[in-house]
N, C-alpha and C positions, 0 to 999 in steps of 0.2 A: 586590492586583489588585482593582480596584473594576470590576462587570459591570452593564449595563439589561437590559432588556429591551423590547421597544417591539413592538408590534402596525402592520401598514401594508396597503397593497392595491396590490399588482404592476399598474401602467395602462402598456397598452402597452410591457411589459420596463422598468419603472422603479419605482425604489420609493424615494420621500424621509424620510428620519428625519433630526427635530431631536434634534440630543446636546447637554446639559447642556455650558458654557462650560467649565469644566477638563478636555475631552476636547478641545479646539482644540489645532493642533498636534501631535499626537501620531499615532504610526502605531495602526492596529486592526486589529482581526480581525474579522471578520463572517460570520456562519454563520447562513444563510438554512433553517429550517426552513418547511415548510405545514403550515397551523395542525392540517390535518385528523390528522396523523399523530400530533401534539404533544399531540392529545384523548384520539388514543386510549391512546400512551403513558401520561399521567394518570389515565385511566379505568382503565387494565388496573392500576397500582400502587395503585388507591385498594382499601380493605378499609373490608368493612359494617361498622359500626357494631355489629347485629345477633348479628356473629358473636361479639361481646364478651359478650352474653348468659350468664346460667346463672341456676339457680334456688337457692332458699335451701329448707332444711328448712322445715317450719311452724316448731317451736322457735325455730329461728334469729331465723327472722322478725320471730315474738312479740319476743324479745329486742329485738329491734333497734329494731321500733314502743316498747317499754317507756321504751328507754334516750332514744330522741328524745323522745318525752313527756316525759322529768324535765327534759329540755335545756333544752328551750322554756319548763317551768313555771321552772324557774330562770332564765331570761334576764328572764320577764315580771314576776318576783316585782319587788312593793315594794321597794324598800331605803331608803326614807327615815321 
């Protein structure tokens, strides 16, 4: 099943969508949402970023700063 989606403006009880030519001929389905509901839907299933958060010991840290510094000095190094 191949699906669009298309964005329009109801004028006067009408709403025209152009469909891509291999939907010519064929029966559809059309399910008219408003946009306002379809945001909020969106909005309420989206998660911060934020929440992904957490912190590292110092150790850790240190380690981590250490291990990227040798990275870098080895990707920079000479090799010819």
């Amino acid at each position: 099943m191949q699906a669009i989606k298309r964005y329009g403006v109801v004028n006067q009880g009408l709403l025209i969508l152009y469909l891509p030519q291999e939907f010519d001929m064929q029966e559809m389905q059309v399910i008219i949402l408003p946009l306002e509901k379809e945001n909020a839907i969106i909005q309420k299933n989206k998660f911060r970023l934020s929440s992904l958060k957490s912190t590292l010991k110092d150790e850790t840290e240190i380690s981590i700063d250490a291990k990227l510094k040798s990275l870098r000095a080895e990707w920079e190094r000479n090799i010819l």
